[in-house]
N, CA, C and O atoms as a Tinker XYZ file with bonds, in Angstrom:
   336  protein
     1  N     16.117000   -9.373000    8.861000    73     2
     2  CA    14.706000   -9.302000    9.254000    64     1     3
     3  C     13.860000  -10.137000    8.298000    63     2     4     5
     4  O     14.252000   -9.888000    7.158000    81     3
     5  N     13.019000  -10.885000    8.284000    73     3     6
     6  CA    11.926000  -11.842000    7.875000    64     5     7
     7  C     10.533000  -10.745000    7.424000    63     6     8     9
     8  O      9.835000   -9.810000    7.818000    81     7
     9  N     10.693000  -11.347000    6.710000    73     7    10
    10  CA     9.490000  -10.053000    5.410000    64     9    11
    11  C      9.099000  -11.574000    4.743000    63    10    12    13
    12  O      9.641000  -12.595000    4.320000    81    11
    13  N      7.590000  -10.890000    4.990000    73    11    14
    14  CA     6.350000  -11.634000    3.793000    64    13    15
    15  C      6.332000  -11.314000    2.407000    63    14    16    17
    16  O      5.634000  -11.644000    1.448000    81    15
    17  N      7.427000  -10.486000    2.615000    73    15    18
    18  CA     7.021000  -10.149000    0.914000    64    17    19
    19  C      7.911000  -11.204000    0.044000    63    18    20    21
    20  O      7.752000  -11.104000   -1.173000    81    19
    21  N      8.735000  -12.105000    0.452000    73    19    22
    22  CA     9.397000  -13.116000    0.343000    64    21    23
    23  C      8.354000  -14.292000   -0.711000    63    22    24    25
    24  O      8.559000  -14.690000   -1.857000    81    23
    25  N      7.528000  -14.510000   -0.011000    73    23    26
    26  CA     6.164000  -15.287000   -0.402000    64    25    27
    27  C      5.793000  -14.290000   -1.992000    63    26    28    29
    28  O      5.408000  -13.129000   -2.124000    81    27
    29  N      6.118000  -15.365000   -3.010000    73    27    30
    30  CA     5.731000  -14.647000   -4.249000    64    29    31
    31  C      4.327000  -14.178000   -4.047000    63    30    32    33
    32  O      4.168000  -12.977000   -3.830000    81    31
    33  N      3.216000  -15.022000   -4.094000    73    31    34
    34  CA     1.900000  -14.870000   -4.227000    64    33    35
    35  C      1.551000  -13.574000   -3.397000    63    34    36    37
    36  O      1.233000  -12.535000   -3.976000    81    35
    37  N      1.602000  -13.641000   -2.395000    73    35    38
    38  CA     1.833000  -12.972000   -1.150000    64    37    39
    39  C      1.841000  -11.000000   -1.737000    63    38    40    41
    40  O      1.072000  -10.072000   -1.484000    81    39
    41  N      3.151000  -11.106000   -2.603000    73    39    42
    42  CA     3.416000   -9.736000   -3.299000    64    41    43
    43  C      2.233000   -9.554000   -4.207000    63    42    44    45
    44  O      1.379000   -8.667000   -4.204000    81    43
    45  N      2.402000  -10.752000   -5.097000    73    43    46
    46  CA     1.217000  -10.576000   -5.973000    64    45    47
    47  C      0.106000   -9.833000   -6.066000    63    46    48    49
    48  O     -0.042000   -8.852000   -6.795000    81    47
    49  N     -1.009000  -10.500000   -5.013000    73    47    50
    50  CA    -1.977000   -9.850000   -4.368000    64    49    51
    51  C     -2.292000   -8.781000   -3.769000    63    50    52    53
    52  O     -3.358000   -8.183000   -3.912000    81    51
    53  N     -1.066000   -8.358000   -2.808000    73    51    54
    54  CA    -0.739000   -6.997000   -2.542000    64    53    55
    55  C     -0.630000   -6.338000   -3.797000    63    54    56    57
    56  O     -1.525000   -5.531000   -4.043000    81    55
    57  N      0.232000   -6.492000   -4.619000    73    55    58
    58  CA     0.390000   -5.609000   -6.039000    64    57    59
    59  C     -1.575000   -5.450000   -7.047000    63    58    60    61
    60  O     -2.059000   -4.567000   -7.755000    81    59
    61  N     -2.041000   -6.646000   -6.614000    73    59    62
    62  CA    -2.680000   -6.608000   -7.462000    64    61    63
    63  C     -4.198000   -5.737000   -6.923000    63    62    64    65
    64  O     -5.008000   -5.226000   -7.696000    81    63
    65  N     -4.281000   -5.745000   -5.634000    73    63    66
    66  CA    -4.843000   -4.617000   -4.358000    64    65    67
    67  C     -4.583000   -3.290000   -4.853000    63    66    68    69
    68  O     -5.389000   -2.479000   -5.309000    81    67
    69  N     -3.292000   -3.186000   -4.691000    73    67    70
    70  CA    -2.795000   -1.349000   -5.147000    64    69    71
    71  C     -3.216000   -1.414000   -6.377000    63    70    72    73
    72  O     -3.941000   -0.420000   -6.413000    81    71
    73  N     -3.285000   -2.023000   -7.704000    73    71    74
    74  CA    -3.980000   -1.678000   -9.008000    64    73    75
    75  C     -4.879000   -0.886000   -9.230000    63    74    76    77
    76  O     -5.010000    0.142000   -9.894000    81    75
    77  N     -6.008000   -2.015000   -8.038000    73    75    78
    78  CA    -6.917000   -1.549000   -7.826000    64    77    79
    79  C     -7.158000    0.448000   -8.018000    63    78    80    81
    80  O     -7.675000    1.177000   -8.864000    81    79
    81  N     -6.315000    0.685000   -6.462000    73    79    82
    82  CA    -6.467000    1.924000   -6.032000    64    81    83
    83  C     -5.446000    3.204000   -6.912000    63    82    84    85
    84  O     -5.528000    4.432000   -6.900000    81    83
    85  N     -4.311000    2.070000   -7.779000    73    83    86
    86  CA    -3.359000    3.470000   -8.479000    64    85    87
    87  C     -4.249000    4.347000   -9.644000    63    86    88    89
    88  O     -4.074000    5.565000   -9.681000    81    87
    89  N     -5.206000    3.707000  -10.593000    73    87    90
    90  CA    -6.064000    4.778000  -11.192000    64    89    91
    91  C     -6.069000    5.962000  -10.285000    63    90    92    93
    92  O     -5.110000    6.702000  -10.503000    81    91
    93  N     -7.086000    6.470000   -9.068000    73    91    94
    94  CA    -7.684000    7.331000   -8.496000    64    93    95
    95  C     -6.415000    7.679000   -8.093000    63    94    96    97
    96  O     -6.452000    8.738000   -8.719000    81    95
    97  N     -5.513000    7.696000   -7.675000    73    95    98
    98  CA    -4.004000    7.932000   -6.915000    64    97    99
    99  C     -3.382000    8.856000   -8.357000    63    98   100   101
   100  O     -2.892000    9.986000   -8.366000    81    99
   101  N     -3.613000    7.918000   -9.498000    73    99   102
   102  CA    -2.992000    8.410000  -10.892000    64   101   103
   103  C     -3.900000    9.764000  -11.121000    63   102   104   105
   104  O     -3.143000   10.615000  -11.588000    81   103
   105  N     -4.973000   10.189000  -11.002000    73   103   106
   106  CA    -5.531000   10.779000  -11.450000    64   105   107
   107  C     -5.676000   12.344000  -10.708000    63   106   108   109
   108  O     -6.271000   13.364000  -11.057000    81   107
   109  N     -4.809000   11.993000   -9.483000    73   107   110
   110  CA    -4.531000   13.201000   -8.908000    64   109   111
   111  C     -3.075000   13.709000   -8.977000    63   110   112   113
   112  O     -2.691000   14.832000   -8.649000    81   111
   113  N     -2.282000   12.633000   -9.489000    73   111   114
   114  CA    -1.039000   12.809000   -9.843000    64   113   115
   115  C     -0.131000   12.694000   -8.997000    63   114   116   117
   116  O      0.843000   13.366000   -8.659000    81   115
   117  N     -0.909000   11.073000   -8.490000    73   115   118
   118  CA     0.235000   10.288000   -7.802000    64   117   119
   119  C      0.278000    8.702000   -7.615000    63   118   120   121
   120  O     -0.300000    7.968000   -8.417000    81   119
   121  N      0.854000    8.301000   -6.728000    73   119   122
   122  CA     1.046000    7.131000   -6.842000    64   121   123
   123  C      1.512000    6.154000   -5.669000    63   122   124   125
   124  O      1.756000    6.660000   -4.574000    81   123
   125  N      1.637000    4.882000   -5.835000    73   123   126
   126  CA     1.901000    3.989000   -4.865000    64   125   127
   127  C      3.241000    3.073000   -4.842000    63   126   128   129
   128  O      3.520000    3.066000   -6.040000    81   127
   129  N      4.067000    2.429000   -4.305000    73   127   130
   130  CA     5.050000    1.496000   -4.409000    64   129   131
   131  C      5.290000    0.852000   -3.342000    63   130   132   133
   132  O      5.471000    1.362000   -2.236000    81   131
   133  N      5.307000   -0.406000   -3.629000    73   131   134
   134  CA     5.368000   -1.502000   -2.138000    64   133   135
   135  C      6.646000   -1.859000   -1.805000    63   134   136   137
   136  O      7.445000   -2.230000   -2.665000    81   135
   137  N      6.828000   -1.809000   -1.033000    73   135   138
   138  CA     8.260000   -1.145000   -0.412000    64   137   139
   139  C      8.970000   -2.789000    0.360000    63   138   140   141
   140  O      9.864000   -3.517000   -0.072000    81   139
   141  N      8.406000   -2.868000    1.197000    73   139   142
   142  CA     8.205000   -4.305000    1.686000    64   141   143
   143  C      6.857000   -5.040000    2.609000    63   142   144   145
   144  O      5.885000   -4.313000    2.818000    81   143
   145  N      6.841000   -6.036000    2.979000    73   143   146
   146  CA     5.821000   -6.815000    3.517000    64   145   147
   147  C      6.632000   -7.593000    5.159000    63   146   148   149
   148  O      7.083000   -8.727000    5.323000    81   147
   149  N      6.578000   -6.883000    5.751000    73   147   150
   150  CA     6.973000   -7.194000    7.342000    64   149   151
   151  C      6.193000   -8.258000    7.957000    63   150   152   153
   152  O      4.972000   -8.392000    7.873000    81   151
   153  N      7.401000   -9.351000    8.876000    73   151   154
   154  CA     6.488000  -11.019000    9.266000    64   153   155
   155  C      5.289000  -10.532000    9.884000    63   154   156   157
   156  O      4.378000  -11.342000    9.713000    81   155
   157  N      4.879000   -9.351000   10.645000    73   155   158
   158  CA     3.743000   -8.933000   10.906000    64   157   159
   159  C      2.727000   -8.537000   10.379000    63   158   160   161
   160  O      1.813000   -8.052000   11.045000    81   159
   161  N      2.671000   -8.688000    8.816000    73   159   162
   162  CA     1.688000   -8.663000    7.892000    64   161   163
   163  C      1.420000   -7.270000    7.730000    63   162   164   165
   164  O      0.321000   -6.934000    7.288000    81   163
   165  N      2.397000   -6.297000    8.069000    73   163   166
   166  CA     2.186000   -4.941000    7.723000    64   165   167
   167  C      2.761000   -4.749000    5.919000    63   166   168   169
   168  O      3.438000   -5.614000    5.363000    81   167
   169  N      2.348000   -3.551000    5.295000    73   167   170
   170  CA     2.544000   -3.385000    4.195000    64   169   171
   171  C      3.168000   -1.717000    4.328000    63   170   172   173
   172  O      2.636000   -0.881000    5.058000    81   171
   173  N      4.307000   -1.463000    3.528000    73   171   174
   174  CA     4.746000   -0.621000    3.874000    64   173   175
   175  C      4.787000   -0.144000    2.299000    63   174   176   177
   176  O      4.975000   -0.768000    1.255000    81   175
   177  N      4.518000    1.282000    2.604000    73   175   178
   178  CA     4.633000    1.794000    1.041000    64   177   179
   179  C      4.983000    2.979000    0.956000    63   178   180   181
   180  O      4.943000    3.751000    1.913000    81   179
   181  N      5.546000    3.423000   -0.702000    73   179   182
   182  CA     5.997000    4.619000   -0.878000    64   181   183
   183  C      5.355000    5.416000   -1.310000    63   182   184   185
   184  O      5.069000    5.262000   -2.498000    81   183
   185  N      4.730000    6.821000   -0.502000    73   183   186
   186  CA     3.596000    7.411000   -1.710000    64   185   187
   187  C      4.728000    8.257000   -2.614000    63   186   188   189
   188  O      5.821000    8.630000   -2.190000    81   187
   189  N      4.235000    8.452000   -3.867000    73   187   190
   190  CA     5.170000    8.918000   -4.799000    64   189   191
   191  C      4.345000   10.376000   -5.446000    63   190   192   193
   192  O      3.199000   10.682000   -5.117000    81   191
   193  N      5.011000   10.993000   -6.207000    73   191   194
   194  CA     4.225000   12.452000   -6.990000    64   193   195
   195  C      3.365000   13.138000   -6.134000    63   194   196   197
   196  O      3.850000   13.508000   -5.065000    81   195
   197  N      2.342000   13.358000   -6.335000    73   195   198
   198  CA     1.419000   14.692000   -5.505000    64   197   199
   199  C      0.608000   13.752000   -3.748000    63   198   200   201
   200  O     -0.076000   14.173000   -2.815000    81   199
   201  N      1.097000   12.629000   -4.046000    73   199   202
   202  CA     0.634000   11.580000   -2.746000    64   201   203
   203  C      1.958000   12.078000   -1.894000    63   202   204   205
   204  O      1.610000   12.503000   -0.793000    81   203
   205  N      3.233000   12.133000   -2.087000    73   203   206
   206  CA     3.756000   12.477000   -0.838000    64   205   207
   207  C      3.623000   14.129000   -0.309000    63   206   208   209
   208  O      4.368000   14.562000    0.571000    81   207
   209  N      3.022000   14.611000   -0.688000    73   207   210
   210  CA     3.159000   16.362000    0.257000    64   209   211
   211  C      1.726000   16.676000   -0.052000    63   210   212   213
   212  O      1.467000   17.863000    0.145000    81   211
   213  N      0.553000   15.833000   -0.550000    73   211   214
   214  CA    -1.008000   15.658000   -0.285000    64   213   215
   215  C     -1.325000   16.047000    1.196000    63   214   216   217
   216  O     -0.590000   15.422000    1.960000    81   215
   217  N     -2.175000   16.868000    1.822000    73   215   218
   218  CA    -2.390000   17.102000    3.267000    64   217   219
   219  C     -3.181000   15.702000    3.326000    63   218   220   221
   220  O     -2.859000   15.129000    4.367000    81   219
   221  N     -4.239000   14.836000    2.463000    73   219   222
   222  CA    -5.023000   14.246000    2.694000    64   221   223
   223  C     -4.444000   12.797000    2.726000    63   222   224   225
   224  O     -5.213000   11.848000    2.883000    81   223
   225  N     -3.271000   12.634000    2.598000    73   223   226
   226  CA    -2.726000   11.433000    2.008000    64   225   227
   227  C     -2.788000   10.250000    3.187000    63   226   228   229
   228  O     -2.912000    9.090000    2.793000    81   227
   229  N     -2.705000   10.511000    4.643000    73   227   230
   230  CA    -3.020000    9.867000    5.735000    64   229   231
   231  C     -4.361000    9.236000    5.640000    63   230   232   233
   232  O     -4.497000    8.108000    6.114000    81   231
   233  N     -5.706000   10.037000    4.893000    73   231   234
   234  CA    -6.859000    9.362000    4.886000    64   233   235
   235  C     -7.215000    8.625000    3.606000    63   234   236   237
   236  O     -8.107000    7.787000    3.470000    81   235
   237  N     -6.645000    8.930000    2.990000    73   235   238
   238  CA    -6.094000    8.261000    1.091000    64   237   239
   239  C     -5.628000    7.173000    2.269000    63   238   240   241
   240  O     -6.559000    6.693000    2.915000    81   239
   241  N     -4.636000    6.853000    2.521000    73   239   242
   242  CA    -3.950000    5.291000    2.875000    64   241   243
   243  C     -4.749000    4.642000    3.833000    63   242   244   245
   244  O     -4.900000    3.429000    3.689000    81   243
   245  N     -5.413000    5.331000    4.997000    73   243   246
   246  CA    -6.334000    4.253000    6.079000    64   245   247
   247  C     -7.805000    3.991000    5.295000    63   246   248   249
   248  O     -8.369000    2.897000    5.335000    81   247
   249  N     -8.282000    5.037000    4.653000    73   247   250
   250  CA    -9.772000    4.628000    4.265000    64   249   251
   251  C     -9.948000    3.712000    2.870000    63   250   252   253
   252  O    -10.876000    2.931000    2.662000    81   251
   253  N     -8.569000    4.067000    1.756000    73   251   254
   254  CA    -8.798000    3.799000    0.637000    64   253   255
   255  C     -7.778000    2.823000    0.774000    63   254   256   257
   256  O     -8.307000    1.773000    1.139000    81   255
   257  N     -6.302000    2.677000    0.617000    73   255   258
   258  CA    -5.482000    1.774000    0.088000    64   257   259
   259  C     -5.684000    0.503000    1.284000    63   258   260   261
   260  O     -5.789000   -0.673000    0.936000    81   259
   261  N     -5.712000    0.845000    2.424000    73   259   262
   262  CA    -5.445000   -0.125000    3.678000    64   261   263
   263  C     -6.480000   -0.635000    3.416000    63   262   264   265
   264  O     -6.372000   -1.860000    3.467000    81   263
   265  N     -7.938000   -0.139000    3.025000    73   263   266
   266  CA    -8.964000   -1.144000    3.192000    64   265   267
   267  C     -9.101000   -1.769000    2.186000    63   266   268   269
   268  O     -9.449000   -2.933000    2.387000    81   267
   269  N     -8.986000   -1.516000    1.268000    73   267   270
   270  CA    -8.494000   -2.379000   -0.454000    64   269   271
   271  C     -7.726000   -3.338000   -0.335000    63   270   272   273
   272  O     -7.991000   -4.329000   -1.015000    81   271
   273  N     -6.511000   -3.376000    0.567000    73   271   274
   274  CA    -5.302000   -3.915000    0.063000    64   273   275
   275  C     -6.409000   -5.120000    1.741000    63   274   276   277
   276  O     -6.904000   -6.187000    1.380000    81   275
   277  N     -6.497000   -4.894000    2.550000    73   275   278
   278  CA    -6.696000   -5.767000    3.876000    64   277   279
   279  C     -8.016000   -6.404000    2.835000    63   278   280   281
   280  O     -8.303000   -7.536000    3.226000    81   279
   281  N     -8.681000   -6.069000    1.902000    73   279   282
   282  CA   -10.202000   -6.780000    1.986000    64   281   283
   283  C     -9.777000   -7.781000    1.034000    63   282   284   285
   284  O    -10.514000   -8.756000    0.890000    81   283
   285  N     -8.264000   -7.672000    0.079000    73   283   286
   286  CA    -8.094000   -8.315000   -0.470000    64   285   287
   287  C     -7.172000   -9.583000   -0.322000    63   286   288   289
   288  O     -7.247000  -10.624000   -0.974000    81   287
   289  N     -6.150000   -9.215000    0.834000    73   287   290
   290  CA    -4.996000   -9.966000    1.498000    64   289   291
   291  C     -5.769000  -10.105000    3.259000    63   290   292   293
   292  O     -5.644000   -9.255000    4.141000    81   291
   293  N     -6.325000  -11.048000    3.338000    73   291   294
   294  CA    -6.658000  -10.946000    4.811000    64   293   295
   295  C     -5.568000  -10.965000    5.863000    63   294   296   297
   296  O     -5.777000  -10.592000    7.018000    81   295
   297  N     -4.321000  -11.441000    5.402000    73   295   298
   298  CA    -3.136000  -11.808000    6.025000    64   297   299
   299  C     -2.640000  -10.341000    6.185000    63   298   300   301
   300  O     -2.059000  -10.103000    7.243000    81   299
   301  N     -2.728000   -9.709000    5.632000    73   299   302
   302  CA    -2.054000   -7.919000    5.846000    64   301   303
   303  C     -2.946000   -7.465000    7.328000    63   302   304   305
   304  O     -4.107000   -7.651000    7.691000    81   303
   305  N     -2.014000   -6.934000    7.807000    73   303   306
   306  CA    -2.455000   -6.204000    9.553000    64   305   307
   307  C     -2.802000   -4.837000    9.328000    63   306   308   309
   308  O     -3.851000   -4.304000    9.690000    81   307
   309  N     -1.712000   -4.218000    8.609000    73   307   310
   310  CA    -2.151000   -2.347000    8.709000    64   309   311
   311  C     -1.021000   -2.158000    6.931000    63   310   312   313
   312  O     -0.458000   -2.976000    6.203000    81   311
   313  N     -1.141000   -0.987000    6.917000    73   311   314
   314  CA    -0.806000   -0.593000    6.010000    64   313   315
   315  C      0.043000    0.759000    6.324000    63   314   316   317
   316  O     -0.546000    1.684000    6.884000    81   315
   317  N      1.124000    0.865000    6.050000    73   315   318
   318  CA     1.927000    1.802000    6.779000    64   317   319
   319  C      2.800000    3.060000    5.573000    63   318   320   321
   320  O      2.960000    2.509000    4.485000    81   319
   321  N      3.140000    3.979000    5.579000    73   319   322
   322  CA     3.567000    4.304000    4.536000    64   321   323
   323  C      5.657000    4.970000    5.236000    63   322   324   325
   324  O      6.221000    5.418000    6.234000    81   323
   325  N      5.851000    4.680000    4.235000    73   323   326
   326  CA     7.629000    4.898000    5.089000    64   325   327
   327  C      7.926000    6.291000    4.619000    63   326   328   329
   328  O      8.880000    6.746000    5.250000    81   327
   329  N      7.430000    7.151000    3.711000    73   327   330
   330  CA     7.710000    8.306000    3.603000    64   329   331
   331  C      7.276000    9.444000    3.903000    63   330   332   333
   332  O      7.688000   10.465000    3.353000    81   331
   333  N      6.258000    9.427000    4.945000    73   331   334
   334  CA     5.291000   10.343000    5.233000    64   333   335
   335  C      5.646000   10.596000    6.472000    63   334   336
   336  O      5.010000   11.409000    7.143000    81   335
């Protein structure tokens, strides 16, 4: 399968998007990991510590990480999480 995350820069930016948002993620006692970058410009991630069994963690990823990570990578489509 063909993944964007191939494209160094590409990760970069994505990585450097989630920075952004891992403080506030850290501070509830959890966290983020980019898992891969699909040719469809989706971003797939792992929530980790109190982010995976969070009831709120669905609106943590569409309101906060997806719109962080899309305002910063215009090339990203959605933001998806693989463990939830």
């Amino acid at each position: 399968m063909s993944t964007l995350q191939d494209i160094p820069d590409l990760q970069r930016q994505v990585e450097e998007a989630l920075d952004t948002m891992r403080p506030y993620l850290e501070a509830d006692g959890g966290s983020v990991r980019l898992v891969d970058i699909t040719a469809e410009g989706v971003v797939e991630l792992e929530l980790l510590g109190a982010c995976e069994t969070c009831p709120m963690s669905s609106m943590t990823l569409r309101a906060g990480i997806e719109q962080a990570v899309k305002r910063s990578v215009p090339q990203i489509t959605r933001v998806e999480a693989v463990n939830v």
